[in-house]
N, C-alpha and C positions, 0 to 999 in steps of 0.2 A: 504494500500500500504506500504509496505516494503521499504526500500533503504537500497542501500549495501554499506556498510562503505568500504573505502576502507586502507589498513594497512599501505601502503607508502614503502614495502617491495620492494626495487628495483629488489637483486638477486633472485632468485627461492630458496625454501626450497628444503635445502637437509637432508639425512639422513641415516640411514638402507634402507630404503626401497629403496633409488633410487641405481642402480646397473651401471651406465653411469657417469660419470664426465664429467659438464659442463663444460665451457669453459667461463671464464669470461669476456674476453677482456684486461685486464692489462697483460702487460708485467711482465713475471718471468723468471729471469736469470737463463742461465742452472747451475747445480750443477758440482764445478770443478773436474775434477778426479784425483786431486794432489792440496793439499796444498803447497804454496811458503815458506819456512822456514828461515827465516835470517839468516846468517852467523853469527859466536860466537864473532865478534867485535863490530859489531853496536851496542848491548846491552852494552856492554864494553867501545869502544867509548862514548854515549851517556851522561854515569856516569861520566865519566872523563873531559867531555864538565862540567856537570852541577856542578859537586861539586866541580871542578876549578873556575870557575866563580864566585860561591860565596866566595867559599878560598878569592880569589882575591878581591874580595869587601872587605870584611869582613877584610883582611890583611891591606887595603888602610886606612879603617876608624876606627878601631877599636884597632889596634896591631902594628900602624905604622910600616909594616915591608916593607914599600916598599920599591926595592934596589936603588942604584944613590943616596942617603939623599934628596930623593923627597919626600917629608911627604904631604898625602892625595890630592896627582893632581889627576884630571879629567883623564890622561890619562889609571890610572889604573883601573876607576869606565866602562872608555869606552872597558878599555881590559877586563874586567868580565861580561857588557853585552855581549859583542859578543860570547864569549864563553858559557854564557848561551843559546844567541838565535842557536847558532850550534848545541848544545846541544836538543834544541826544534825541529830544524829541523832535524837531524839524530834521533829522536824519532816518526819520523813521516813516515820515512824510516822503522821502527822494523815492522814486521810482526807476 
């Protein structure tokens, strides 16, 4: 007596030979007939968000250039995160 191993293949084998396309069951999103393009600022903006932000870090702690004769407050460490996280999110915007 024989036993038939069985392979554990769930889909069917395709190939040359089969001339019909299965149909699998998963969801595939139709393909779009135009590309969304961004506009020529967001990329522009984006850089501007992040390499100000760090400027401004980097200005606070490093080069004391902050203006007022406020040397390394908090206020400029929190004006170059946020300018970084804008930064993050208008990058999430570029297409």
């Amino acid at each position: 007596m024989e036993r038939k191993v069985k392979s554990g293949r769930v889909t069917p084998k395709g190939g040359p030979q089969s001339s019909s396309p299965t149909t699998s069951g998963r969801y595939t999103p139709p393909i779009p007939k135009e590309y969304k393009v961004s506009p020529r600022w967001v990329p522009v903006l984006m850089f501007i968000f992040l390499i100000g932000g760090v400027l401004v870090i980097i200005g606070n702690y490093l080069l004391d250039a902050a203006p007022g004769g406020l040397h390394s407050s908090n206020i400029y460490l929190l004006i170059g995160l946020v300018m970084i996280t804008a930064g993050f999110l208008t990058a999430t915007r570029y297409r």
